[in-house]
N, C-alpha and C positions, 0 to 999 in steps of 0.2 A: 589484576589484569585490567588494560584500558578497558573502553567501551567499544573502540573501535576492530581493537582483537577481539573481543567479544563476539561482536556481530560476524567478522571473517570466521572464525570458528564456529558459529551457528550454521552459514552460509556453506560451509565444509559439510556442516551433516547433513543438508536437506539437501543439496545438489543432487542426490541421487532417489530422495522421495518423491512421491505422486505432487503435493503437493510443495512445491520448492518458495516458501512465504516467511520471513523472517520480518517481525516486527518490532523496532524502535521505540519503545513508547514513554509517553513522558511530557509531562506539564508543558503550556510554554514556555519559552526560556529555559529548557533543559539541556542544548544540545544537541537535538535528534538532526536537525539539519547539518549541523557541522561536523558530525560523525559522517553523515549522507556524502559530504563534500569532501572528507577527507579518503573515504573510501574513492572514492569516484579517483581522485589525485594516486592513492596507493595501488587499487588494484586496477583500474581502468574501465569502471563498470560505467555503464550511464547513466549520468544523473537527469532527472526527467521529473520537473512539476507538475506535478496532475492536469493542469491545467490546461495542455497541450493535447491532454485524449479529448477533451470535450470540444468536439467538431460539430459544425452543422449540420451535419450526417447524424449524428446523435440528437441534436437539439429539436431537429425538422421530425421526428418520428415522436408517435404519440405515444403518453405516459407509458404504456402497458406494452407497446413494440421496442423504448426504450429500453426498459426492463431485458427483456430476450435476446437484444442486438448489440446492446452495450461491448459485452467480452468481445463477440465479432470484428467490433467497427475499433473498437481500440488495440485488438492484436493486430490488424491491420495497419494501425500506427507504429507500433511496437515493434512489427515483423523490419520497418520500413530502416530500422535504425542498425541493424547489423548485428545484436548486439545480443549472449545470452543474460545478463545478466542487469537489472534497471534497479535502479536507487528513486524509488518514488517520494515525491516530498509535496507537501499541501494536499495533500486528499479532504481538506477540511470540505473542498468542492463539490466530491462527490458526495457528500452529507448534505448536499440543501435541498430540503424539499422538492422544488420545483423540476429537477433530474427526475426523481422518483427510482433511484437506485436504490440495492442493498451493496451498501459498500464494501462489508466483508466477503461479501459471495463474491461480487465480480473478482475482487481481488484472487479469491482462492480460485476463481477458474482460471486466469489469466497464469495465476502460477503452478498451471499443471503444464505452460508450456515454456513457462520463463521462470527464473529467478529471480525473487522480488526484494528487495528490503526496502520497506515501507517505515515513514515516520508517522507514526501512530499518534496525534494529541488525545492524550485524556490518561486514562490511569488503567491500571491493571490489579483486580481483584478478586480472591477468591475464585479464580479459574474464569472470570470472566475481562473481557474489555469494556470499559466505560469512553466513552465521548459522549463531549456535554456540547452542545449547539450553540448560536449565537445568543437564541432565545431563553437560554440557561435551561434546556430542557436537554435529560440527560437519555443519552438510551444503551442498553447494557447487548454484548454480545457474549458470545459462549464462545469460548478461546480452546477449545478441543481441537488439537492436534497440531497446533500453531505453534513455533518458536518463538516466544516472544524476549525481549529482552529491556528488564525496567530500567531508567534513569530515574 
């Protein structure tokens, strides 16, 4: 089975969980983008670079209001697109320090109202998520309850 029936059939099971978070994950140069784009072409979902939540509305609030406002100020973006369902691509963004996000949380609250499929850089092991930074510094999540799917 492709990667991209993959993900629509993941995307099938969690449409109707609390958390609706499907994630892509995989080296660079894996894919995960192109699978993001072909979806986008097959099923009609939207595809959406992280990079477009990070507003000056986020930027302008301090580190620890960030934090708390973040899912707020971006489903307010999110809301603005019509759309259930978002093909997120570059979240490397939300990983840079200076944000001061936890990047899997926003996500999993953002997909208690959307459906997400997220391209995930880094690797997946032993039930957890790895992304490694620019600084080669790696930080590990705990992948409980998340569909994820390796390239």
């Amino acid at each position: 089975m492709s990667a991209t029936l993959r993900v629509l059939e993941c995307l099938r099971e969690v449409e109707h969980m609390p958390n609706k978070l499907v994630l892509v994950v995989g080296k660079a140069g894996t894919g995960k983008s192109k699978i993001l784009r072909e979806l986008a072409d097959v099923k009609g979902c939207r595809y959406l670079d992280c990079k477009f939540l990070i507003t000056d509305d986020l930027i302008d609030l301090i580190p620890k209001a960030r934090q708390q406002q973040a899912a707020g100020i971006m489903d307010g973006i999110l809301s603005g697109f019509l759309a259930e369902t978002f093909l997120l691509d570059g979240i490397e963004l939300l990983f840079k320090p200076v944000l001061c996000l936890e990047p899997l949380d926003l996500l999993k609250e953002l997909s208690q109202k959307y459906s997400l499929i997220v391209a995930w850089p880094g690797e997946y092991e032993e039930g957890n998520l790895i992304f490694q930074d620019w600084k080669l510094d790696s930080h590990t999540y705990d992948a409980k309850g998340i569909r994820i799917i390796e390239l």
